[in-house]
C-alpha positions in Angstrom: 121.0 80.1 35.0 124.1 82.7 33.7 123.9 86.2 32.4 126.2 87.0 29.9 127.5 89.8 27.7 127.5 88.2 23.9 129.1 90.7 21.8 129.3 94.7 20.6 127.7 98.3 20.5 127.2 101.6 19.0 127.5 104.7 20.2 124.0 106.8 20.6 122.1 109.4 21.7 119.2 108.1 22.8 115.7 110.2 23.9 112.8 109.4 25.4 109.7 108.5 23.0 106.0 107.2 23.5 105.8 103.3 22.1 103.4 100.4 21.5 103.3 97.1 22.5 106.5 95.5 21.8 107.0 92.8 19.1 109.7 90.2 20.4 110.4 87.8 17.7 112.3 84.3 18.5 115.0 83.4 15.6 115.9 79.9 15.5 119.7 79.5 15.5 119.6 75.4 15.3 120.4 73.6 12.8 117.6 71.1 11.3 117.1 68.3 13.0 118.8 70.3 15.9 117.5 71.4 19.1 114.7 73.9 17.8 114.5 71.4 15.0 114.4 68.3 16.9 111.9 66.1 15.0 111.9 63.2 17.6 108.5 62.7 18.3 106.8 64.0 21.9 103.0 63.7 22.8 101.6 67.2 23.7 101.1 68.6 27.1 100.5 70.9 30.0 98.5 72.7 27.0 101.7 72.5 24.7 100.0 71.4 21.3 103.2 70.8 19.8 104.2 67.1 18.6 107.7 67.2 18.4 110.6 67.8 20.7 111.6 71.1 18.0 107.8 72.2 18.0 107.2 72.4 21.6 110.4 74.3 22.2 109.3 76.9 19.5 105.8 77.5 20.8 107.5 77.8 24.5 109.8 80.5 23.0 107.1 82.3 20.8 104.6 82.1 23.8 107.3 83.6 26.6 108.1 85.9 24.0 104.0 87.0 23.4 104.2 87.6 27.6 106.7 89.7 27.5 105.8 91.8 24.5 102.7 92.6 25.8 103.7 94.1 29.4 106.4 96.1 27.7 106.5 99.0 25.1 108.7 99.8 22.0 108.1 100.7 18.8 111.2 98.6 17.5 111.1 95.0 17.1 112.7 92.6 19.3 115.0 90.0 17.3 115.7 87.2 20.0 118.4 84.5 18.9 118.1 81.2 20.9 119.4 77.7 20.0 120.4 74.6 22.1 124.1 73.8 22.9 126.2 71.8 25.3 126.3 73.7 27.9 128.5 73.0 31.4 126.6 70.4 33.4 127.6 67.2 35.6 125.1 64.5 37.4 123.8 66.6 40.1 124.0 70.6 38.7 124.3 72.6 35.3 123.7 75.3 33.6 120.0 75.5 32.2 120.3 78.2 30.3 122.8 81.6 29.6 121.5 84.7 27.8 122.2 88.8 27.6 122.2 91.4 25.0 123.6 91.0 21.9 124.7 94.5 21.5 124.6 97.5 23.9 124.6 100.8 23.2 125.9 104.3 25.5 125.1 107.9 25.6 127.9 109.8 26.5 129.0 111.3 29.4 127.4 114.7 30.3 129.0 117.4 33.3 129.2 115.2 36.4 126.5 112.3 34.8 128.6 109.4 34.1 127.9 107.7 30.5 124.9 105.2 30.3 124.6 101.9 29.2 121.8 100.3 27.7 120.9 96.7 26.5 120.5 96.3 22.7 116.8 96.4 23.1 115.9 99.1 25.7 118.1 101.3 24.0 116.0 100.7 20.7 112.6 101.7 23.0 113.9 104.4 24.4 115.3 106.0 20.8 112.0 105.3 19.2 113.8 103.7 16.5 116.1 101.2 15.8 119.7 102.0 16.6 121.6 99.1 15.1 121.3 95.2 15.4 124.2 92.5 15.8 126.2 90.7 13.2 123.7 88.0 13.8 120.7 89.6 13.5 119.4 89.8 16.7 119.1 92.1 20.0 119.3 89.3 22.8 121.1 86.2 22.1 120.1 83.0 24.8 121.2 79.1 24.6 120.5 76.6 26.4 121.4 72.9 27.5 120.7 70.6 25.0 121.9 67.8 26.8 119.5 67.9 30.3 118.7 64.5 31.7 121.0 63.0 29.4 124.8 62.9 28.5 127.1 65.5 27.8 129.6 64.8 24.4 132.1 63.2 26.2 129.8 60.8 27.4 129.1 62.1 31.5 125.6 62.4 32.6 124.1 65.8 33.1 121.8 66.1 35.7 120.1 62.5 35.9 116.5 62.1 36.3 116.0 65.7 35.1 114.8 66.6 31.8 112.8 70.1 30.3 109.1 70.4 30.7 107.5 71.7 27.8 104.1 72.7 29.6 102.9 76.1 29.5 100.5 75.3 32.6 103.2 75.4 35.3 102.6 72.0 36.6 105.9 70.9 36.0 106.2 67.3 37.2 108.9 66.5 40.2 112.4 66.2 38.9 111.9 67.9 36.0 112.4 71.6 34.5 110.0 74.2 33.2 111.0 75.3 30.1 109.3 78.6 29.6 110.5 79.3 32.9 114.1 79.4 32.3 113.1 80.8 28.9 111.2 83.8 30.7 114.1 84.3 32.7 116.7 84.3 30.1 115.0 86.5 28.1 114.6 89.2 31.1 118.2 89.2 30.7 118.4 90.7 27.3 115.7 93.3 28.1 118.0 94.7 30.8 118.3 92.4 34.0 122.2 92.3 34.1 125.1 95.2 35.4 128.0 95.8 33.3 130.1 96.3 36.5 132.8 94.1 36.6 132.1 91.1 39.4 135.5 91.1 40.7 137.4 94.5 39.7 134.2 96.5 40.8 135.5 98.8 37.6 132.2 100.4 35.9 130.8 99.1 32.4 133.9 96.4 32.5 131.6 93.9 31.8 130.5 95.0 28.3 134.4 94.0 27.1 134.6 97.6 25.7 137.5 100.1 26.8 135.8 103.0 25.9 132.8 102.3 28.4 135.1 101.8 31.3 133.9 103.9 33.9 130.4 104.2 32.0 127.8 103.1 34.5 124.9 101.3 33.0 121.0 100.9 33.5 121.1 98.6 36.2 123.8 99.0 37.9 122.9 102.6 38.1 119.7 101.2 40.7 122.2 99.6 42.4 122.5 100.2 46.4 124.9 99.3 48.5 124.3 98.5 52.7 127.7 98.3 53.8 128.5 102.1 52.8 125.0 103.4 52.6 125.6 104.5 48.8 124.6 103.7 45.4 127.0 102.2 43.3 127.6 104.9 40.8 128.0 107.6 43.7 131.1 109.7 43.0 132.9 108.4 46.4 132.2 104.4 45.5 135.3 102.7 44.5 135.7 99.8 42.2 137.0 98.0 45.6 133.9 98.9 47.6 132.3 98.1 44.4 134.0 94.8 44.6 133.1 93.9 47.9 129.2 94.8 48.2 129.2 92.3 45.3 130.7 89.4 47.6 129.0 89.9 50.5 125.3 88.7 51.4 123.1 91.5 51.7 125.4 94.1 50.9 124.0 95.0 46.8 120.4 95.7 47.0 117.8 97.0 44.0 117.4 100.9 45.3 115.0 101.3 42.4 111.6 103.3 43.4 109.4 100.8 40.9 110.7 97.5 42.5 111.0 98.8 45.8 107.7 100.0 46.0 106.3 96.6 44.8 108.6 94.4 47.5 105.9 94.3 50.3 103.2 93.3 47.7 105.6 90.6 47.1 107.6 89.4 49.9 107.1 87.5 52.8 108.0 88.0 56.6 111.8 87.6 57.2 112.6 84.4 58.5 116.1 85.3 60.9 118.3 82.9 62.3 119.7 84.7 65.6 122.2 83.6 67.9 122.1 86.0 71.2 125.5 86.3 72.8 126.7 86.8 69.2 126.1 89.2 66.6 125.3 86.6 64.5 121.3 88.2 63.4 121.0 86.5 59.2 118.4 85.8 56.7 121.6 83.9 55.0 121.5 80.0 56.2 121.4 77.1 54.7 118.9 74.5 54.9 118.7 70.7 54.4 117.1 68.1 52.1 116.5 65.8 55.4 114.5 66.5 58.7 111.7 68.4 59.4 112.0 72.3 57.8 113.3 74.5 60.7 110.7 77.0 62.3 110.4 79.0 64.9 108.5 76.4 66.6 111.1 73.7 66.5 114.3 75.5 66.3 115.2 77.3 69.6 117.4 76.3 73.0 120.4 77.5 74.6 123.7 76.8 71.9 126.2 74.6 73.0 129.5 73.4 70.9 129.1 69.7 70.1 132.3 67.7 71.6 133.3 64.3 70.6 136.0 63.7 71.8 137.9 62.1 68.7 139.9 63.2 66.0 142.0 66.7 65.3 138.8 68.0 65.0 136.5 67.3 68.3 133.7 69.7 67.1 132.5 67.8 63.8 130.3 65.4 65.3 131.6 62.2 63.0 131.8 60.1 66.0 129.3 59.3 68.4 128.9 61.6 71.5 128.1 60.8 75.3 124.7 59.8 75.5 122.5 62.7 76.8 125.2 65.1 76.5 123.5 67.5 74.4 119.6 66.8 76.3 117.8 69.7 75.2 120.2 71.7 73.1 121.2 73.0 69.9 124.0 71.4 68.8 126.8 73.8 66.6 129.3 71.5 64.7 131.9 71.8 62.2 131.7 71.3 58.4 133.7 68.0 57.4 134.9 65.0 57.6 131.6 63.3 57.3 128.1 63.9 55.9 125.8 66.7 57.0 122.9 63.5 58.1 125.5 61.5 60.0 126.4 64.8 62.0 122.6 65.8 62.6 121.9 62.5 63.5 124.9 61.8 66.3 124.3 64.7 68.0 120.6 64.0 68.0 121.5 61.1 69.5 123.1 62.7 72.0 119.8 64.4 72.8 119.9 67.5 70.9 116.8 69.3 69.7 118.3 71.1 66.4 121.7 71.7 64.8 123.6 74.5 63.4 126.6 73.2 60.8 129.0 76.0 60.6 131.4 76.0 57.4 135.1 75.7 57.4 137.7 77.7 56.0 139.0 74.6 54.0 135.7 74.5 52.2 135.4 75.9 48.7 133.2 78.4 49.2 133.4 79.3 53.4 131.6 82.7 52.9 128.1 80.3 51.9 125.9 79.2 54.2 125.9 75.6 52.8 122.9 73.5 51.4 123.0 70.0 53.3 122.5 67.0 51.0 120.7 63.6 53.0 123.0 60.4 53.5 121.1 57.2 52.9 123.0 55.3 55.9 121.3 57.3 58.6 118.1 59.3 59.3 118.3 62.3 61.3 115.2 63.8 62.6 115.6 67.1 64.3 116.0 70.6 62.1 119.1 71.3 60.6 120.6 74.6 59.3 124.4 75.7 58.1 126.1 79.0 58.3 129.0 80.6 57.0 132.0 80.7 57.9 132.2 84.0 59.5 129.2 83.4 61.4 130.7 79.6 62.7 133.7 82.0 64.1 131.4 84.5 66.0 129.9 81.5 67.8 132.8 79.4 68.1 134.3 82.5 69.8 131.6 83.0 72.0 131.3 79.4 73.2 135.1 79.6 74.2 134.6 82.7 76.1 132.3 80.9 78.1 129.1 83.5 76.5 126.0 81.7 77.3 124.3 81.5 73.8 120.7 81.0 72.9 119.4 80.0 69.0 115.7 81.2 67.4 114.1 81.4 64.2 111.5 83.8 64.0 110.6 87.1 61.9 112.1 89.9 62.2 109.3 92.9 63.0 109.0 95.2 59.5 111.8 93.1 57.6 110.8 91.5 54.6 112.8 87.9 53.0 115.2 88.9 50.6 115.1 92.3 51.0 117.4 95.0 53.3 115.8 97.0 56.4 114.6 100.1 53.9 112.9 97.4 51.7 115.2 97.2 48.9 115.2 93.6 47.2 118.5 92.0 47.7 120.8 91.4 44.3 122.7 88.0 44.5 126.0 88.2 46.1 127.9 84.9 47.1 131.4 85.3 48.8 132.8 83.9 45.9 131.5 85.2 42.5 129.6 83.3 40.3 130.9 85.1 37.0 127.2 84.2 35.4 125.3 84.7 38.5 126.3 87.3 40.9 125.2 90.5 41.0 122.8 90.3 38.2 120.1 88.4 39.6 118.1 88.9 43.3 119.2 86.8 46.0 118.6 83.4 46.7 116.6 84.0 50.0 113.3 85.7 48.4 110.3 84.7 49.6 108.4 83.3 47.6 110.8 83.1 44.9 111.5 85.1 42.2 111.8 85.1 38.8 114.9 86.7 38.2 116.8 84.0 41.2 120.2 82.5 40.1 118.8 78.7 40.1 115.5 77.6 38.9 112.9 76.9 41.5 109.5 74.8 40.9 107.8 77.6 42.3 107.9 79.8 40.1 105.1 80.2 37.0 106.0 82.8 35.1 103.2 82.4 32.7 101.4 84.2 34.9 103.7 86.2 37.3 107.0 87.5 37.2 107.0 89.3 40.1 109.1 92.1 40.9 110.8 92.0 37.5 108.5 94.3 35.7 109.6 97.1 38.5 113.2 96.4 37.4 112.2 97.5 34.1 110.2 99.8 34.5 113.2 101.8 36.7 115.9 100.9 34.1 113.6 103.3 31.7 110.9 100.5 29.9 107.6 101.7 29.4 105.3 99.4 30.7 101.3 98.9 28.8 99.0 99.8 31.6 96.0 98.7 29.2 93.8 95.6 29.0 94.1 92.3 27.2 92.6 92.2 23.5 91.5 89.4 21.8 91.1 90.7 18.2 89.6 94.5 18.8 87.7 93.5 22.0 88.5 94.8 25.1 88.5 91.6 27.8 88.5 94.3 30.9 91.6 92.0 32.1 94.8 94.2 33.0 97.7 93.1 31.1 99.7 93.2 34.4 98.7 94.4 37.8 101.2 95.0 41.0 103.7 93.0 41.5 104.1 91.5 38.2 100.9 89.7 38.0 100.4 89.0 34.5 97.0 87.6 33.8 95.9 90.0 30.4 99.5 89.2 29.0 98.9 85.0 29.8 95.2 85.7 27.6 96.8 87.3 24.8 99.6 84.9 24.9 96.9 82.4 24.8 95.0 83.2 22.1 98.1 83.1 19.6 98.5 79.6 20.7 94.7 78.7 20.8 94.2 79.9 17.5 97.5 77.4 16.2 96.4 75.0 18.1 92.8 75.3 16.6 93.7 75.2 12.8 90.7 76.8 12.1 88.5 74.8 14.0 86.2 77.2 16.1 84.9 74.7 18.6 88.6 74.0 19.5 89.5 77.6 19.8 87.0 78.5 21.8 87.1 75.6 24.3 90.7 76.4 24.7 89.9 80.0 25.7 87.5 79.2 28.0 90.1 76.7 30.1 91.7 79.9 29.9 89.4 82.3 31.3 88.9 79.3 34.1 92.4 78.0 35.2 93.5 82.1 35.5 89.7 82.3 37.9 90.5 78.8 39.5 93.9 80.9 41.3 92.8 83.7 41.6 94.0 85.8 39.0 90.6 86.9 37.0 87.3 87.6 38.8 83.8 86.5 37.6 83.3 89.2 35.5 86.7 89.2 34.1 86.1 85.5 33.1 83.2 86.1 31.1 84.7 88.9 29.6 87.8 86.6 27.7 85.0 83.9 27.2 83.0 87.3 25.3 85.6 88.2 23.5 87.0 85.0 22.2 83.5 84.4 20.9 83.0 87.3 19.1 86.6 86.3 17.1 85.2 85.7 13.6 88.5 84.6 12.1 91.2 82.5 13.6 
């Protein structure tokens, strides 16, 4: 999934101002027949009522756009543009979806207060009225791939065996993709979750493709931390090169907001660590692989020793086989190349190792990435597996040649959290080379569990009903957040609309009775059976007590009209 800035701003002076529930409104961009307008035929499910291909994709849109309106507060309507397009895919990866503001607006610079930067539609909440709106009539402007689990135009297949989900339950069947997932997500990046820094220049408010706003900071970036200098981003001795850098390198930008970071250990797990003693090599940032069994702490441990064999210019990439009981009892390091990730986890097993670390090579595309390892179907290597980067390989290459004895465990790190720094700050997304859609402007790709707002979709996720630490993100760029209960009609349900971190029960009820009451077409039996699955797939997880069941299934009965 890719952030990106869509088009222009005004200039504003914007103050703070009490607000309402916010009204976010989908516009349909497609032409008919088209995407949104797809009339191909499509039985309903996961709760989707819809009948066609269009239909479902509207009701997805209309119901991510109910769950965000009702956690979030403005008293200026929310025009959000979306449409399907071809957008950049091949057989095994794509873009799902690409979204951002549609215009931005700035308050001006004030003493030693840089200028501001607001998305389209937080700078309409915060003014308390509505600012301006874009040439095409809308405040966030999303697309997304029209052509999943099919062909692109020039006939290439884009991501076989995949196609969109249309569900709004979260069981998302295997292979495929949750639509109001990525919807959810694209649309958090209109409300505010991208920087205007630029990726690569590090220059301030680069990003909006305005002049004037160079060196204007902007909502998000201004929460922005980074670890390698101990500063935020917008402090007055951050250059645009240390800028630059923190956003290349893993664990360097972090989310310093006191919303988000106060929700993080409501959130996140216990970091998982790979450490290599005898190096300095201590990182939540390795790669795992699609075959083996999942490294643990249990399984992945032994002294390190370089694999060796024997063949080829390079002897340490384990393509050949090695002596047999060379490597009785140890973890195996070996070089990226040559062959596939399997066939090198599975000659060194062989050779009697117990796990195996694959380091990247400086001939690789990406060498600061701890790579993801893909199974081979000619072999079957059994023992755990894990890459790292390039400048980790180095550290323990350079150990092993020194003659350092080096020892390899997995384990948690005491007080650390996954996908966050050692204050508790939530990691941004910073690969070693930048993902011009992806970097910086999402969390990193080690959360656990995942979030939301990660650069690649993950079945995981069910933002229907969570969205994690998002809300804190919002809530520190300046968002006013609704702290009430769920309504159906005028009655109360007693069923927070979100509670800590991002769990968004009372929204997923009001959500759910628009679409009950469409689904229903006046037919009160209907509605009312759909509410109560409601009240008892948010009570089967966990989400509403006893009480706070009965109180939607109360509610929904006391509805007179639909």
């Amino acid at each position: 999934m890719k952030a990106q800035l869509l088009s222009a701003m005004v200039v504003a002076t914007l103050y703070a101002a009490s607000a309402q529930a916010a009204i976010i409104t989908p516009v349909n961009q497609d032409p008919a027949g088209k995407g949104l307008n797809d009339t191909t035929a499509r039985a309903p499910e996961g709760g989707n009522p819809g009948v066609s291909v269009g239909e479902q994709r509207r009701i997805v849109y209309q119901y991510a756009a109910d769950l965000w309106g009702s956690v979030l507060q403005s008293d200026v309507e929310t025009f959000v543009g979306a449409s399907f397009q071809d957008l950049a895919c091949t057989a095994t990866g794509g873009t799902l979806g690409s979204a951002g503001a549609s215009w931005v607006a700035a308050s001006a610079p004030s003493g030693a207060q840089l200028g501001m930067i607001y998305h389209g539609a937080l700078a309409n909440a915060v003014n308390g009225s509505r600012i301006t709106i874009s040439s095409s009539g809308t405040d966030i402007t999303s697309r997304f791939n029209a052509n999943l689990g099919g062909t692109n135009p020039d006939g290439s297949p884009c991501m076989t065996g995949s196609g969109w989900y249309y569900g709004l339950d979260g069981n998302t069947p295997a292979g495929q993709i949750n639509f109001l997932d990525v919807v959810m997500h694209e649309i958090g990046h209109g409300l505010g979750f991208s920087g205007f820094v630029g990726y690569t220049s590090g220059r301030l408010g680069e990003r909006t493709g305005i002049p004037t706003y160079y060196g204007y900071s902007d909502v998000y970036t201004d929460n922005a931390y980074d670890n390698l200098t101990g500063k935020r981003f917008t402090d007055a001795s951050m250059t645009n090169a240390l800028r630059a850098t923190s956003i290349k390198t893993r664990g360097a930008p972090a989310w310093d907001g006191a919303s988000a970071k106060a929700q993080t250990p409501l959130w996140l797990d216990p970091a998982l660590v790979l450490s290599v003693s005898g190096t300095s090599v201590v990182s939540q940032f390795f790669g795992t692989a699609s075959f083996g069994p999942a490294a643990t702490a249990a399984n992945f441990k032994g002294p390190v020793v370089v694999a060796n064999d024997g063949t080829g210019p390079d002897t340490a990439d384990a393509c050949e086989a090695l002596p047999a009981g060379s490597l009785a009892g140890k973890v195996a390091y070996v070089n990226r190349g040559t062959c596939a990730f399997e066939i090198k986890a599975a000659n060194v097993q062989a050779a009697g190792a117990v796990a195996a670390i694959i380091g990247n090579v400086a001939s690789s595309a990406d060498p600061g990435t701890a790579p993801g390892m893909a199974e081979d179907a000619s072999v079957n290597a059994t023992i755990p597996t894990l890459s790292v980067n390039l400048s980790d390989a180095n550290l323990i290459k350079a150990a092993a040649q020194a003659g350092t004895a080096m020892t390899a465990a997995l384990g948690n790190v005491a007080g650390q959290m996954a996908g966050a720094d050692r204050s508790g700050r939530p990691l941004l997304y910073a690969p070693a080379t930048v993902a011009s859609g992806s970097s910086f402007s999402h969390f990193e790709s080690v959360l656990k569990p995942d979030a939301l707002m990660e650069p690649a979709n993950s079945d995981s996720t069910d933002a229907a009903r969570i969205v994690d630490l998002t809300l804190g993100v919002f809530a520190d760029e300046g968002w006013g957040l609704n702290g009430g209960n769920a309504r159906i009609g005028s009655c109360d349900t007693g069923v927070k609309l979100f509670k800590a971190p991002g769990m968004i029960a009372g929204a997923n009820v009001q959500a759910q009775d628009r679409l009950c009451r469409v689904g229903a077409k006046g037919n009160r039996g209907q509605y009312l059976r759909c509410m109560n699955d409601t009240a008892s797939s948010l009570k089967a997880i966990g989400m509403v007590s006893t009480v706070e069941q009965a109180g939607i299934r109360s509610c929904a009965a006391k509805l007179t009209s639909l």
